[in-house]
C-alpha positions as semicolon CSV with decimal commas, in nm:
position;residue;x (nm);y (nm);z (nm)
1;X;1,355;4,790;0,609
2;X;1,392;4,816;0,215
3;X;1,090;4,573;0,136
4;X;0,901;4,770;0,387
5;X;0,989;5,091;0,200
6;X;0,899;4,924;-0,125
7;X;0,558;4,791;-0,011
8;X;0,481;5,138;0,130
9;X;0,594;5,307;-0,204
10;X;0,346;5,066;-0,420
11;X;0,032;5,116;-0,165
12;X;0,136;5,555;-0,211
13;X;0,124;5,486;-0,563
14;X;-0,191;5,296;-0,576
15;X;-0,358;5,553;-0,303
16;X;-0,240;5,882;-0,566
17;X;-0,391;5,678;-0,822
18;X;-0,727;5,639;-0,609
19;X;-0,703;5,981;-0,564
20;X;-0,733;6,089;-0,950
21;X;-1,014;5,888;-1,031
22;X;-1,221;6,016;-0,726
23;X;-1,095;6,380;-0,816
24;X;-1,250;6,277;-1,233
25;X;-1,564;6,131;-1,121
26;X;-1,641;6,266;-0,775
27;X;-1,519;6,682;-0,765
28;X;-1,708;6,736;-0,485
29;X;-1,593;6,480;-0,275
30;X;-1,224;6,560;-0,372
31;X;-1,298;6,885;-0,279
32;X;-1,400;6,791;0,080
33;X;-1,106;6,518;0,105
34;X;-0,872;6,852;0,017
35;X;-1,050;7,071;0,278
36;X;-1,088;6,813;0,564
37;X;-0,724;6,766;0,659
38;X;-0,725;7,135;0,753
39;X;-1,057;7,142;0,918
40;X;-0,933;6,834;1,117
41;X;-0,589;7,071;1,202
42;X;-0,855;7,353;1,295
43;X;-1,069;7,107;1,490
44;X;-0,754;6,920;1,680
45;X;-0,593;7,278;1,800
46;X;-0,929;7,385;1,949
47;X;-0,981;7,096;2,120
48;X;-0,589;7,157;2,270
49;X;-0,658;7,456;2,403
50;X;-0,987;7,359;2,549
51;X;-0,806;7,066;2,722
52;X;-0,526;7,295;2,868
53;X;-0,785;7,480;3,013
54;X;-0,949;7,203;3,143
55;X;-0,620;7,087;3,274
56;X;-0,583;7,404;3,461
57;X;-0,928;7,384;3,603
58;X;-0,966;7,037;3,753
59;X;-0,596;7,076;3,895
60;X;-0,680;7,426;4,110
61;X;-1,053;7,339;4,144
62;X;-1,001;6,980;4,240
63;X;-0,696;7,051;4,514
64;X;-0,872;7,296;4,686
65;X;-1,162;7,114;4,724
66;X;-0,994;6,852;4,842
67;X;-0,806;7,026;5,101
68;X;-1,016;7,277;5,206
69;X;-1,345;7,144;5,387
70;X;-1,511;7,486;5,386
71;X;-1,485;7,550;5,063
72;X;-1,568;7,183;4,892
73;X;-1,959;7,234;5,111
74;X;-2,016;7,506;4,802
75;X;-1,781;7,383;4,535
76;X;-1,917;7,048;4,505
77;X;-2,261;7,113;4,455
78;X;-2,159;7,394;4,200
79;X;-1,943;7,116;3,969
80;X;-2,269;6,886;4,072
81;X;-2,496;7,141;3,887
82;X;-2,207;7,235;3,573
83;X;-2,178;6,898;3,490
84;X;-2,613;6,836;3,462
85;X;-2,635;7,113;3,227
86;X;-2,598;7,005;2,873
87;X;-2,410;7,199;2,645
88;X;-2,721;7,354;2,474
89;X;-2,730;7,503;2,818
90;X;-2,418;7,749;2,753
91;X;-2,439;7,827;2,442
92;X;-2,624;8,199;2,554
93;X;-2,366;8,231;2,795
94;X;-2,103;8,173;2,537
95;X;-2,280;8,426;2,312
96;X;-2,299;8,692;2,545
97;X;-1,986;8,652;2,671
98;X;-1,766;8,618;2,365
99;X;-2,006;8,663;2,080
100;X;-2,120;8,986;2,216
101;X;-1,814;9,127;2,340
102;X;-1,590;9,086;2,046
103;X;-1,893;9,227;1,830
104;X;-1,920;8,895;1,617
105;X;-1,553;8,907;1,589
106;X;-1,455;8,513;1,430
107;X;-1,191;8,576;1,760
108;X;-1,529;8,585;1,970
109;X;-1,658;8,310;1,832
110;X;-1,323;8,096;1,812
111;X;-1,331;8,192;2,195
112;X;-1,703;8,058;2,243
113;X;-1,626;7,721;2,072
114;X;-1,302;7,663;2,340
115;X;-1,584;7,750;2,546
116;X;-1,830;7,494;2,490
117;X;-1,599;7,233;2,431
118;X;-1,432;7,313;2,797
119;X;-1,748;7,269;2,942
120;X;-1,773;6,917;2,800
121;X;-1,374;6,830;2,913
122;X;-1,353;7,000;3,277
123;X;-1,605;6,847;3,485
124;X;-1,499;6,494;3,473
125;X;-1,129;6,552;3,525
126;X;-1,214;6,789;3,834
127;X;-1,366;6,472;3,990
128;X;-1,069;6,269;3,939
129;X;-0,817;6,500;4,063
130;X;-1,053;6,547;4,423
131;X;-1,105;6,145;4,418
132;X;-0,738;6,123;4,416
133;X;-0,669;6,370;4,660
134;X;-0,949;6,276;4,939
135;X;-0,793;5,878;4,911
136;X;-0,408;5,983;5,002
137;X;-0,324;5,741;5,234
138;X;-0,297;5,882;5,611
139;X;0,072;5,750;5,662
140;X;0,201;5,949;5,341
141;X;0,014;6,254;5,463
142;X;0,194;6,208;5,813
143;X;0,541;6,153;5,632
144;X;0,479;6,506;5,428
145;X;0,430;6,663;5,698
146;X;0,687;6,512;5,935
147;X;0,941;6,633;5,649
148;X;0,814;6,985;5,648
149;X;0,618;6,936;5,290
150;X;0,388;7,241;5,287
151;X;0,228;7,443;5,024
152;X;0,333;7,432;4,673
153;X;0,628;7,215;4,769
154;X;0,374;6,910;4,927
155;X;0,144;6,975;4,642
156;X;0,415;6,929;4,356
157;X;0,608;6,585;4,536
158;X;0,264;6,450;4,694
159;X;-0,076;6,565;4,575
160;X;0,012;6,619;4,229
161;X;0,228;6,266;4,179
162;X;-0,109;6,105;4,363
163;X;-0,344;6,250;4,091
164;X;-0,203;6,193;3,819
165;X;-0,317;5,831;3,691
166;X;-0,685;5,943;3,762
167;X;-0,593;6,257;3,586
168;X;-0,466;6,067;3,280
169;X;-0,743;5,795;3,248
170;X;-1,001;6,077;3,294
171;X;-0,835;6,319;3,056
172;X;-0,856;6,004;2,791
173;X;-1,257;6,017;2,882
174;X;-1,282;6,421;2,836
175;X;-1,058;6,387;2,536
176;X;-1,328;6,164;2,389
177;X;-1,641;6,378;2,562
178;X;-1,480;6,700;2,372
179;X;-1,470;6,487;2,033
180;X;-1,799;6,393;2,114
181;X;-1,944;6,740;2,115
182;X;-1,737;6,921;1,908
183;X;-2,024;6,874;1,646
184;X;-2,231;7,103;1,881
185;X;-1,980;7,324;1,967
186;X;-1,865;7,430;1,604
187;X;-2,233;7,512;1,509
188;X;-2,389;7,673;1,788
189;X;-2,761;7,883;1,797
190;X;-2,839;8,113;2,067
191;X;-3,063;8,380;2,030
192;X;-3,197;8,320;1,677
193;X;-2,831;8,355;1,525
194;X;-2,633;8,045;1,415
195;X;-2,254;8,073;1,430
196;X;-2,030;7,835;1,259
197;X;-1,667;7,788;1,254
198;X;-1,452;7,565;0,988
199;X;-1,398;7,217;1,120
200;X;-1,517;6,827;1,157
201;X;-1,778;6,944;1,379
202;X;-1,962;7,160;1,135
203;X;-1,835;6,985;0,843
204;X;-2,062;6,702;0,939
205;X;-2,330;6,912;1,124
206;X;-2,343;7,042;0,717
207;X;-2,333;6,733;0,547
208;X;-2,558;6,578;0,752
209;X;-2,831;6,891;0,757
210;X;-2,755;6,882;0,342
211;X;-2,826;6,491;0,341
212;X;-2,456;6,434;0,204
213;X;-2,411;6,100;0,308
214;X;-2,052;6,057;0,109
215;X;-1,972;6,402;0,313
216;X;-2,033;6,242;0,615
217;X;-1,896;5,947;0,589
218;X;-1,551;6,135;0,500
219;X;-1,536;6,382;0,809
220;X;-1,641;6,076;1,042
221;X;-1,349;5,878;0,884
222;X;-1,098;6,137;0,953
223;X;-1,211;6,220;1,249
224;X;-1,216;5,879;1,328
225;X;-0,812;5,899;1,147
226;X;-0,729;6,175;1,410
227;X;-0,897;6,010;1,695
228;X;-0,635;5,675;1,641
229;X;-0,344;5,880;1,574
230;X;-0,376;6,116;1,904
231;X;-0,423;5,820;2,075
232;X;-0,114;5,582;1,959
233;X;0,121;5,922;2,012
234;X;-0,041;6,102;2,296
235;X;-0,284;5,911;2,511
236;X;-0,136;5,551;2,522
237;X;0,250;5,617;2,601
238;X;0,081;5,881;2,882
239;X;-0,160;5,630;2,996
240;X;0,182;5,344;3,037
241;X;0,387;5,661;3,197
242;X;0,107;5,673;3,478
243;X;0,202;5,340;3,603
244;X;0,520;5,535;3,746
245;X;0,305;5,681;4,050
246;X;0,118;5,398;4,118
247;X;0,125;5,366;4,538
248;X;0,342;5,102;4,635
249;X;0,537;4,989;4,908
250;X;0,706;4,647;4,744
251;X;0,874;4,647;4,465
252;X;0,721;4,712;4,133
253;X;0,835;4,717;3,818
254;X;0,794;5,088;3,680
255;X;0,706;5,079;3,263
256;X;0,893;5,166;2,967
257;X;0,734;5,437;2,772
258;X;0,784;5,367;2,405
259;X;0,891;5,742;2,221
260;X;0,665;5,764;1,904
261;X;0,983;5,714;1,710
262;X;0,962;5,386;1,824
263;X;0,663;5,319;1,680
264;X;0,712;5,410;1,348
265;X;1,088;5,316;1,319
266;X;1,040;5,307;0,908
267;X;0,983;5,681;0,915
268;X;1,273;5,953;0,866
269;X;1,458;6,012;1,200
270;X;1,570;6,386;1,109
271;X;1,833;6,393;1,366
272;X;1,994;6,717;1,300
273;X;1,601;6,858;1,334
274;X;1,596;6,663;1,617
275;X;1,921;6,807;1,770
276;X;1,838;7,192;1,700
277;X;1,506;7,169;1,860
278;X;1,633;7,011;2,180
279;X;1,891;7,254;2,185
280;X;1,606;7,565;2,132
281;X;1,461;7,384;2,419
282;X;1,718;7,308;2,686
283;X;1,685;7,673;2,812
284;X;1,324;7,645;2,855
285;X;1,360;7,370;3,049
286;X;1,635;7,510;3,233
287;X;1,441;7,815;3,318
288;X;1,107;7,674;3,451
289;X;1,333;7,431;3,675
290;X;1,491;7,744;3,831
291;X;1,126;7,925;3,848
292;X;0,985;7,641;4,035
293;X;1,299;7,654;4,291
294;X;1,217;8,022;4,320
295;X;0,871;7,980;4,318
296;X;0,956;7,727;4,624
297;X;1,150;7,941;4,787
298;X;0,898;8,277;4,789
299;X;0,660;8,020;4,911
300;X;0,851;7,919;5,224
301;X;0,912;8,288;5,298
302;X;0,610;8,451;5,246
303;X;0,341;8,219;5,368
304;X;0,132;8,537;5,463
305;X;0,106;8,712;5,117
306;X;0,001;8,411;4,925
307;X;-0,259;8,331;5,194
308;X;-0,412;8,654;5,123
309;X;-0,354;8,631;4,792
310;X;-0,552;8,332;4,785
311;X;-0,805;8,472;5,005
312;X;-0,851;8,751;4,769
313;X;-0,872;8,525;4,461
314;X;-1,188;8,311;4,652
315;X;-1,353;8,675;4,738
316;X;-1,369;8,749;4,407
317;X;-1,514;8,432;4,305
318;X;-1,780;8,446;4,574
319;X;-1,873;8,792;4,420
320;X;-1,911;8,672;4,042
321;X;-2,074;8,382;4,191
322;X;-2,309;8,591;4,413
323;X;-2,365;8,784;4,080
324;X;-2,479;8,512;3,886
325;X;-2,686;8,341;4,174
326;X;-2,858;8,738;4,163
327;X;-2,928;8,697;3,823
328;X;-3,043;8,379;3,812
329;X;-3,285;8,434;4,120
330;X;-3,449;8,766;3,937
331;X;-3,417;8,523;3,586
332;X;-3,633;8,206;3,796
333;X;-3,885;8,499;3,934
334;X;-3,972;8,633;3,601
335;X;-4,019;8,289;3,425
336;X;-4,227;8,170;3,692
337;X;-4,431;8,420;3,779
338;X;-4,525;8,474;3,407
339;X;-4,726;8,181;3,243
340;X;-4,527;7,860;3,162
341;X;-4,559;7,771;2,822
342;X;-4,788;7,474;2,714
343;X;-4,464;7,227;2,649
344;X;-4,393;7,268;2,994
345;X;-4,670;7,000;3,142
346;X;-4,453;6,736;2,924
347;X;-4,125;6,797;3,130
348;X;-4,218;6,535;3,427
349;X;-4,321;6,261;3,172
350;X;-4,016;6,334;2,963
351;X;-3,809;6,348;3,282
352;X;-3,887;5,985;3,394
353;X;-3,834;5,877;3,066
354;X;-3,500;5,988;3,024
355;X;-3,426;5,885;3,385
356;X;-3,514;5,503;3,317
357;X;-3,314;5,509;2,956
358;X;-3,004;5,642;3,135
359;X;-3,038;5,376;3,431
360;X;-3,114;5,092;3,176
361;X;-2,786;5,242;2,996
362;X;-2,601;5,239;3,352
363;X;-2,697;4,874;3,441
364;X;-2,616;4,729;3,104
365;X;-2,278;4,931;3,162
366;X;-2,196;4,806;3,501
367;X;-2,268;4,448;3,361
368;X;-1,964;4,428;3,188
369;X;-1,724;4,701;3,317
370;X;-1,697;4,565;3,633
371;X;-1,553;4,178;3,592
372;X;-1,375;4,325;3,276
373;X;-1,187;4,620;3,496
374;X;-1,096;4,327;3,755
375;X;-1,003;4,105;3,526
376;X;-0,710;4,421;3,299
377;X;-0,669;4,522;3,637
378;X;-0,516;4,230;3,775
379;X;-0,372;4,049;3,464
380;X;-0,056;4,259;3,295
381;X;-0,098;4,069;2,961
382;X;-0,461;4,115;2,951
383;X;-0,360;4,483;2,991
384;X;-0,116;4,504;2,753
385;X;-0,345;4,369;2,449
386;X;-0,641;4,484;2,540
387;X;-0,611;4,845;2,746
388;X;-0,530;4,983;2,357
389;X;-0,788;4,860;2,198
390;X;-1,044;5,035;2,491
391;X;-0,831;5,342;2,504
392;X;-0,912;5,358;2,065
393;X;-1,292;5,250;2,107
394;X;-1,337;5,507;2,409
395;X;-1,187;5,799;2,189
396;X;-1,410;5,732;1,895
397;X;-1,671;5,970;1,988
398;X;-2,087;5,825;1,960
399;X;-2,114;6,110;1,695
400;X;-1,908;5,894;1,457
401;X;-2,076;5,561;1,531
402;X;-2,453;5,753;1,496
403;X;-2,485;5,567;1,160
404;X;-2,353;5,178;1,238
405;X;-2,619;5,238;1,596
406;X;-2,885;5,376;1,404
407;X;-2,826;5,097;1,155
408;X;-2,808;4,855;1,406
409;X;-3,140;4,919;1,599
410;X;-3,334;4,932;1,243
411;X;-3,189;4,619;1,206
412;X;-3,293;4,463;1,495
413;X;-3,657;4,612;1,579
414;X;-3,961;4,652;1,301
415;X;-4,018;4,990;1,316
416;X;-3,880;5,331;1,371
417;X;-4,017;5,397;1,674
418;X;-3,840;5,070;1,838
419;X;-3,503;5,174;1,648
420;X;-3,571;5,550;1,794
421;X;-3,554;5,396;2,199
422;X;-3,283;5,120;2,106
423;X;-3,059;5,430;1,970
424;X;-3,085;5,625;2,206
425;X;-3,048;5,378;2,478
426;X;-2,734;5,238;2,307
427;X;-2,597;5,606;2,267
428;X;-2,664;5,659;2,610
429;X;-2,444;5,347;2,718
430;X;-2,202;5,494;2,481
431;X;-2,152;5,793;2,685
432;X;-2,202;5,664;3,006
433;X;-1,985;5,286;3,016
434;X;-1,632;5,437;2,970
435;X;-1,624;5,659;3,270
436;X;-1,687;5,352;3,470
437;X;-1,469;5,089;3,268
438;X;-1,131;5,351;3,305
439;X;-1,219;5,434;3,665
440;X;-1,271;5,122;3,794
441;X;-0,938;4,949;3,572
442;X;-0,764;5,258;3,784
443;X;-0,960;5,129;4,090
444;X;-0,817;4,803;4,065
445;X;-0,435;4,924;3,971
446;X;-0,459;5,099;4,291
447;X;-0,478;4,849;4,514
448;X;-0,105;4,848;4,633
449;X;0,083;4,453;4,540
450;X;0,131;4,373;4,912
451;X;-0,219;4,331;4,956
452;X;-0,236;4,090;4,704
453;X;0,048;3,925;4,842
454;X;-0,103;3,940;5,198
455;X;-0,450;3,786;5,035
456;X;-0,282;3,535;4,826
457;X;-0,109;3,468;5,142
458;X;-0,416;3,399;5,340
459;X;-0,580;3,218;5,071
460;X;-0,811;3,485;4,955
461;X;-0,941;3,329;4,622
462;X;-1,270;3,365;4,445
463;X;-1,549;3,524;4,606
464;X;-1,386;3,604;4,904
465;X;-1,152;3,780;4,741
466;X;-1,376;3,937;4,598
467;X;-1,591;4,079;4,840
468;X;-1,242;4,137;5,101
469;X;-0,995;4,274;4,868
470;X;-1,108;4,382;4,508
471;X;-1,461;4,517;4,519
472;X;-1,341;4,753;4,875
473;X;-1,036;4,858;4,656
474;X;-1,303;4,971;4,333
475;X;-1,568;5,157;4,534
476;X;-1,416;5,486;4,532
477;X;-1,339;5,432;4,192
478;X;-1,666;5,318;4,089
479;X;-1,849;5,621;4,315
480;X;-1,667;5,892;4,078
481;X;-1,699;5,679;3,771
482;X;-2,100;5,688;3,823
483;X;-2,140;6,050;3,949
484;X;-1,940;6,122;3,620
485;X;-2,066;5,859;3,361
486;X;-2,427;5,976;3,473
487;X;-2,332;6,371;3,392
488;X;-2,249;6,267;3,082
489;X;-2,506;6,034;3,031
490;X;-2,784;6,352;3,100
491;X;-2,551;6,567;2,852
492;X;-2,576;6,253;2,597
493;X;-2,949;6,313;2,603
494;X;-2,892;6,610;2,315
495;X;-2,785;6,387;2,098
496;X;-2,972;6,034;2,126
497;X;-3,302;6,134;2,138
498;X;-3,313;6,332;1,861
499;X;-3,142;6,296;1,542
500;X;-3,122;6,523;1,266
501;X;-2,953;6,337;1,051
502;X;-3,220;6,128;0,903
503;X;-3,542;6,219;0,724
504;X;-3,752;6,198;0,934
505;X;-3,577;6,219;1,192
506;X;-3,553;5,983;1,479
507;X;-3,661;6,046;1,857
508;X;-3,801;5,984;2,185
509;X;-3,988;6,167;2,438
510;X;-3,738;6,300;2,705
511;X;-3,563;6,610;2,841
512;X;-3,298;6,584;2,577
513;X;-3,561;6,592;2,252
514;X;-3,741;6,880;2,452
515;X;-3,401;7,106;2,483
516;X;-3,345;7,010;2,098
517;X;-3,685;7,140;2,025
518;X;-3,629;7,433;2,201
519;X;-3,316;7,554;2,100
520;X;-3,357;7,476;1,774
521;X;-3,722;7,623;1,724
522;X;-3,820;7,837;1,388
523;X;-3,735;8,157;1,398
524;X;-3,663;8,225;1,737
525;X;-3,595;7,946;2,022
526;X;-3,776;7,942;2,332
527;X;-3,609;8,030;2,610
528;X;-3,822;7,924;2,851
529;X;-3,833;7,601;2,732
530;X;-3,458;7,564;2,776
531;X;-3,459;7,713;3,127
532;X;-3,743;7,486;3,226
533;X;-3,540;7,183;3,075
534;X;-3,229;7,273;3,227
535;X;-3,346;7,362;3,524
536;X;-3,512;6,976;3,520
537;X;-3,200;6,813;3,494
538;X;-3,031;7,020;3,761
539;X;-3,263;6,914;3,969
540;X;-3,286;6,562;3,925
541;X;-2,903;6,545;3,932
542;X;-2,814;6,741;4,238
543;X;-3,101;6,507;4,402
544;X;-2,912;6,229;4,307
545;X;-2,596;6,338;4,420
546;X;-2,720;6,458;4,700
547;X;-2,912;6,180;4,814
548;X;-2,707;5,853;4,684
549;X;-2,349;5,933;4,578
550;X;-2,239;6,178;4,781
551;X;-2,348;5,967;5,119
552;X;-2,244;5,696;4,950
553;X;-1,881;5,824;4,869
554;X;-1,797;6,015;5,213
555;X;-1,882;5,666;5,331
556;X;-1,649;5,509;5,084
557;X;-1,327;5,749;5,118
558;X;-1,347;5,661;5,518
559;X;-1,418;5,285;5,489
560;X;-1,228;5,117;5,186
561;X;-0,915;5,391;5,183
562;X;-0,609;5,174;5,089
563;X;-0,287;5,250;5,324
564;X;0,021;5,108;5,225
């Protein structure tokens, strides 16, 4: 422990003295290494709240979707259509509704970028908890409700337990979509006006608009620093503490979560710190353990108010939502019955071309997800070396790995124009291969032990194991992985097929360089232009959903649900 001390005192020393000689011959790059590590506190605490309120969202939206029939024939298609539109999409809606209201307020605008970086978080994690909920075996659903679990109490021992290893694997994957667009969201334009919060996100939307390249380079390094760190104390011990609720009915060995004091033992304990804030906390613990009794208890006794309650809580919804479908209707009437504008004859060409770059993206992805998810799946010291290093790679958002892509097609093609479809093809598979690697690896960990047992017993090996036991098990798993990896993939079209971080800058004819176009026009941006464009990919997505994966997964959730 000493000689460990004493290493780490001489590499301090020799960092401090790094630190002087860039602060002497670079002062403006001192100046940004001073400012970043409070634009990255700035950055991580928006991206917090954003995720709570994700959390909140795919939890309520998700359960009742999943146990209310009536209500998931309209709330399906409406997450269907949120998660097509690209973030460009509510950036007006963020202005008008917290730009506007707060006057210009930096509260307002604070509020918008929680905003826009909730949109890019929610979605996905919606579609885990409902994939979760829809594939509860029958037989624990018959023991809930042979002991009497209704309500909030069958929702807190059964539904919720069920969700959450979906919950925490997709929460890694809109952890990683939020760093991914925090750029975006921390320089937005709507309207002609550009609003700009401190952080990584517009530190490098700066840099890179300035041509900075040592500016750059430092917000994508600590961004990449804060990305490692959240994931050795936060994501990994939470994605090993998910194994707990894995569905079994043999014995299985639940995991130790190492504490983050286990991982850096050489660091100062502070165990009177420790102490007092345990002690500050024991009665807030205390408290929301009696609440939730309480809250149990009201429950069982007024079943009545809390159904109308609850009815009253979806009337209002169907009222803002019949408000907005109003607007939108008299919004579609004027654009269309006014002249489109000339751009507007390239949206079917650019269309198919985005479509074939995000299926090339998908097949390349499904390649190698696939026998790599079986393969962590089913071997526990496969998983244990190599489910960290995915977990890091996932959270390192494309944003920070624009240069070594763009580098890489250059290198590999003769001209721009190659490099240009290359990038945004690889940025696409990017976006797009992690929803299905972390679905399917979940896939895979839920197939309960006995059936192994019960195939190994039969002699299942090979293919027909295979095509009996492991690919049955993945399908539900690999249904929500696509419907989600291909929203992202159409919101990933932003940012590979144009970008401005190069002179010139790179791109390729699609939906995404249209919206970029339009958004960002000189003076003004075209609104119709982004409608059009948005309104493009809405289609095209609820089409697919519509006509592939949501036949295609109704089928699954009957046909290869696991019962243990």
């Amino acid at each position: 422990m000493r000689g460990l001390r004493g290493r780490l005192r001489i590499l301090a020393s020799i960092a401090i003295l790094v630190a002087i000689a860039v602060a002497v011959f670079y002062p403006q790059a001192a100046w940004n290494a001073i400012q970043l590590p409070l634009f990255a506190v700035f950055s991580t605490t928006r991206m917090v709240f954003a995720y709570l309120l994700s959390l909140v969202f795919a939890i309520t939206y998700g359960a009742t979707a999943a146990t209310n029939k009536r209500a998931a024939v309209i709330m399906l298609p409406i997450l269907d259509v949120l998660q097509s539109v690209p973030i460009l999409g509510f950036f007006p809606a963020a202005l008008v509704f917290f730009v506007v209201t707060f006057q210009g307020s930096p509260v307002g605008i604070e509020l918008a970028v929680i905003f826009l970086i909730f949109t890019s978080m929610a979605w996905n994690m919606a579609f885990g908890v409902y994939e979760s909920l829809t594939t509860i075996p029958v037989d624990l659903e018959a023991a809930a409700a042979s002991f009497g679990l209704r309500g909030m109490l069958r929702f807190r021992l059964l539904a919720l337990p069920a969700a959450i290893p979906k919950l925490v694997y997709n929460s890694i994957l809109s952890w990683s979509n939020g760093w991914f667009f925090l750029v975006a969201s921390e320089t937005f334009t709507a309207f002609g006006g550009t609003y700009t919060r401190p952080g990584l996100g517009s530190f490098i939307t700066n840099a890179g608009l300035a041509g900075d390249a040592t500016g750059i380079a430092l917000g994508i390094g600590v961004l990449a620093a804060v990305v490692l760190a959240l994931d050795t104390i936060v994501w990994r011990p939470l994605g090993v503490w998910s194994e707990r609720f894995r569905m079994e009915t043999t014995g299985h060995e639940v995991p130790r979560v190492p504490s983050p004091y286990e991982r850096f033992r050489w660091l100062p304990r502070f165990p009177r710190l420790r102490r007092t804030f345990w002690a500050s906390a024991q009665p807030v613990v205390t408290r929301y353990r009696r609440a939730s009794v309480r809250l149990d208890r009201t429950y069982s006794a007024h079943p009545k108010v809390l159904r109308d309650i609850r009815f009253l809580d979806l009337a209002m919804f169907a009222v803002i939502l019949l408000l907005v479908v109003v607007a939108g209707v008299f919004g579609l009437a004027r654009l269309f019955l006014s002249p489109l504008p000339p751009a507007a004859a390239e949206l079917p060409r650019a269309a198919a071309s985005s479509f074939v770059r995000l299926a090339l993206a998908y097949a390349i992805a499904l390649a190698w997800t696939i026998p790599l998810a079986a393969w962590i799946g089913r071997s526990p010291r496969g998983s244990r070396y190599l489910t960290p290093v995915l977990e890091v790679a996932a959270s390192l958002p494309a944003t920070a790995l624009l240069p070594i892509i763009v580098g890489f097609a250059i290198l590999v093609t003769a001209s721009l124009g190659p490099a240009a479809e290359v990038s945004a093809v690889l940025i696409a598979l990017f976006s797009m291969q992690w929803y299905l690697l972390f679905n399917l690896i979940a896939g895979v960990r839920a197939i309960p032990d006995d059936l192994n047992e019960a195939a190994r017993s039969f002699g299942l090996r090979g293919r027909a194991y295979w095509r009996r036991v492991l690919l049955p098990g993945m399908v539900p798993s690999l249904l929500t992985g696509s419907i989600t990896a291909w929203g992202a993939g159409w919101n990933a079209l932003i940012v590979s097929e144009y970008i401005p971080f190069l002179n010139p800058p790179p791109h390729v004819s699609g939906l995404g360089y249209l919206l970029d176009i339009a958004t960002f026009n000189k003076p003004l941006p075209d609104n119709e232009m982004i409608l059009l464009t948005i309104l493009t990919m809405i289609v095209i997505v609820l089409a697919m959903n519509k006509l592939l994966w949501r036949p295609l997964y109704k089928r699954a959730s009957v046909k290869y649900r696991v019962e243990v």
